[in-house]
C-alpha positions, 0 to 999 in steps of 0.5 A: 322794411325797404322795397325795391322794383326796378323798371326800364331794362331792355335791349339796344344797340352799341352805342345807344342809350337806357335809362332804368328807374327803381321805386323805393317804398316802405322806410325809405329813411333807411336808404341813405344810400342808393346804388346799382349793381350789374351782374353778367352771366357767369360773372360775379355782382359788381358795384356800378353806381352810387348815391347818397341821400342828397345827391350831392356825392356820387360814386362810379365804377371805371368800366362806366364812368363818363357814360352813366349818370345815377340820380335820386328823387326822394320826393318820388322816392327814386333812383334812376341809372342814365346809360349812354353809349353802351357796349357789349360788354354792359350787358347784364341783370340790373339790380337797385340796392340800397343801406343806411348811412355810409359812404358811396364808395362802398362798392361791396354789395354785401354793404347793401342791405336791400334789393331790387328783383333785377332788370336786364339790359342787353347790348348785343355784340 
Protein backbone atom coordinates (compact mmCIF):
# COMPACT_ATOMS: atom_id res chain seq x y z
CA UNK A 1 0.00 0.00 0.00
CA UNK A 2 0.95 3.77 -0.73
CA UNK A 3 0.43 6.56 1.80
CA UNK A 4 -0.01 10.07 0.81
CA UNK A 5 -0.16 13.27 3.21
CA UNK A 6 -0.21 16.39 1.78
CA UNK A 7 0.94 19.66 3.76
CA UNK A 8 1.55 23.38 2.83
CA UNK A 9 -2.16 24.63 2.05
CA UNK A 10 -3.00 27.79 3.27
CA UNK A 11 -4.57 31.30 2.13
CA UNK A 12 -3.01 34.04 0.32
CA UNK A 13 -3.30 37.02 -1.62
CA UNK A 14 -3.84 37.19 -5.68
CA UNK A 15 -0.67 37.35 -6.89
CA UNK A 16 1.06 35.49 -4.34
CA UNK A 17 2.70 32.36 -3.77
CA UNK A 18 2.20 28.45 -2.03
CA UNK A 19 4.43 25.62 -2.12
CA UNK A 20 2.35 22.18 -1.02
CA UNK A 21 4.56 19.15 -0.37
CA UNK A 22 3.15 15.47 -0.15
CA UNK A 23 5.00 12.68 1.74
CA UNK A 24 4.94 9.51 -0.05
CA UNK A 25 5.56 6.02 2.22
CA UNK A 26 4.93 2.79 2.03
CA UNK A 27 5.82 0.95 -1.58
CA UNK A 28 6.74 4.15 -3.07
CA UNK A 29 8.09 1.84 -6.14
CA UNK A 30 4.62 1.98 -7.14
CA UNK A 31 4.20 5.49 -7.63
CA UNK A 32 5.92 6.06 -11.21
CA UNK A 33 3.75 8.83 -11.40
CA UNK A 34 3.07 11.42 -9.00
CA UNK A 35 0.40 14.40 -9.47
CA UNK A 36 -1.79 16.84 -8.20
CA UNK A 37 -5.53 17.52 -8.57
CA UNK A 38 -7.59 20.29 -7.21
CA UNK A 39 -11.11 20.34 -6.51
CA UNK A 40 -13.12 23.57 -6.12
CA UNK A 41 -16.59 23.71 -4.54
CA UNK A 42 -18.89 22.54 -6.44
CA UNK A 43 -16.72 21.72 -9.26
CA UNK A 44 -15.39 18.25 -10.35
CA UNK A 45 -11.63 16.98 -9.40
CA UNK A 46 -9.24 18.04 -12.12
CA UNK A 47 -5.93 17.17 -13.09
CA UNK A 48 -3.21 20.04 -12.19
CA UNK A 49 0.33 18.32 -12.32
CA UNK A 50 2.12 15.69 -13.36
CA UNK A 51 5.45 13.83 -12.68
CA UNK A 52 7.18 10.89 -13.67
CA UNK A 53 9.76 8.94 -11.48
CA UNK A 54 12.78 10.83 -12.77
CA UNK A 55 11.41 13.98 -13.21
CA UNK A 56 12.51 14.44 -16.17
CA UNK A 57 8.65 14.57 -17.89
CA UNK A 58 6.22 16.76 -16.54
CA UNK A 59 2.75 17.53 -17.58
CA UNK A 60 0.46 20.93 -16.94
CA UNK A 61 -3.09 21.66 -16.96
CA UNK A 62 -3.35 25.24 -19.27
CA UNK A 63 -5.32 26.96 -16.29
CA UNK A 64 -1.57 26.64 -14.42
CA UNK A 65 0.96 26.25 -16.85
CA UNK A 66 3.83 28.88 -16.67
CA UNK A 67 2.96 29.51 -12.81
CA UNK A 68 3.33 26.08 -11.19
CA UNK A 69 6.03 23.93 -11.01
CA UNK A 70 5.74 19.91 -9.88
CA UNK A 71 9.00 18.34 -8.39
CA UNK A 72 9.79 14.85 -6.82
CA UNK A 73 12.47 13.64 -4.42
CA UNK A 74 12.58 10.02 -4.39
CA UNK A 75 15.31 9.94 -1.99
CA UNK A 76 12.76 11.79 0.77
CA UNK A 77 10.02 10.38 -1.03
CA UNK A 78 8.36 13.82 -2.04
CA UNK A 79 6.16 15.43 -4.21
CA UNK A 80 6.00 18.99 -4.17
CA UNK A 81 3.42 21.75 -6.17
CA UNK A 82 5.24 25.39 -6.53
CA UNK A 83 2.46 28.10 -6.83
CA UNK A 84 3.12 31.31 -7.87
CA UNK A 85 1.07 34.15 -8.97
CA UNK A 86 -2.32 32.61 -7.75
CA UNK A 87 -5.77 33.97 -8.83
CA UNK A 88 -8.98 33.49 -7.31
CA UNK A 89 -9.98 31.14 -9.14
CA UNK A 90 -7.06 28.47 -7.91
CA UNK A 91 -8.83 28.19 -4.94
CA UNK A 92 -9.67 25.01 -4.00
CA UNK A 93 -8.80 21.30 -1.92
CA UNK A 94 -5.52 20.16 -3.00
CA UNK A 95 -4.93 16.47 -3.47
CA UNK A 96 -1.46 14.13 -4.10
CA UNK A 97 -2.14 11.28 -6.23
CA UNK A 98 -0.01 8.75 -7.42
CA UNK A 99 -0.15 5.16 -9.94
CA UNK A 100 2.21 3.03 -11.39
CA UNK A 101 3.70 3.12 -14.80
CA UNK A 102 2.13 5.28 -17.43
CA UNK A 103 2.11 8.66 -18.95
CA UNK A 104 1.99 12.14 -17.40
CA UNK A 105 -0.51 12.95 -19.48
CA UNK A 106 -2.90 10.98 -18.09
CA UNK A 107 -5.12 13.68 -16.57
CA UNK A 108 -8.03 11.41 -15.59
CA UNK A 109 -7.92 11.03 -11.87
CA UNK A 110 -9.72 7.48 -11.95
CA UNK A 111 -6.00 6.85 -13.58
CA UNK A 112 -4.42 7.34 -9.98
CA UNK A 113 -4.77 4.55 -7.72
CA UNK A 114 -3.69 6.29 -4.52
CA UNK A 115 -4.53 9.63 -2.68
CA UNK A 116 -3.65 12.03 -0.58
CA UNK A 117 -6.45 13.53 2.60
CA UNK A 118 -6.37 17.15 0.47
CA UNK A 119 -4.97 20.42 1.51
CA UNK A 120 -6.71 23.59 0.85
CA UNK A 121 -5.62 26.47 -0.67
CA UNK A 122 -7.69 29.66 -0.67
CA UNK A 123 -6.97 32.95 -2.81
CA UNK A 124 -9.75 35.12 -1.83
CA UNK A 125 -11.01 37.17 -4.61
Amino acid sequence: QVQLVESGGGLVQAGGSLRLSCAVSGRTSSTYIRGWFRQAPGKEREFVAAVNWSGGSTYYDDSVKGRFTISRDNAKNTVSLQMNRLKAEDTAVYYCAARGYGSTDSVYYNNYDYWGQGTQGTVPS
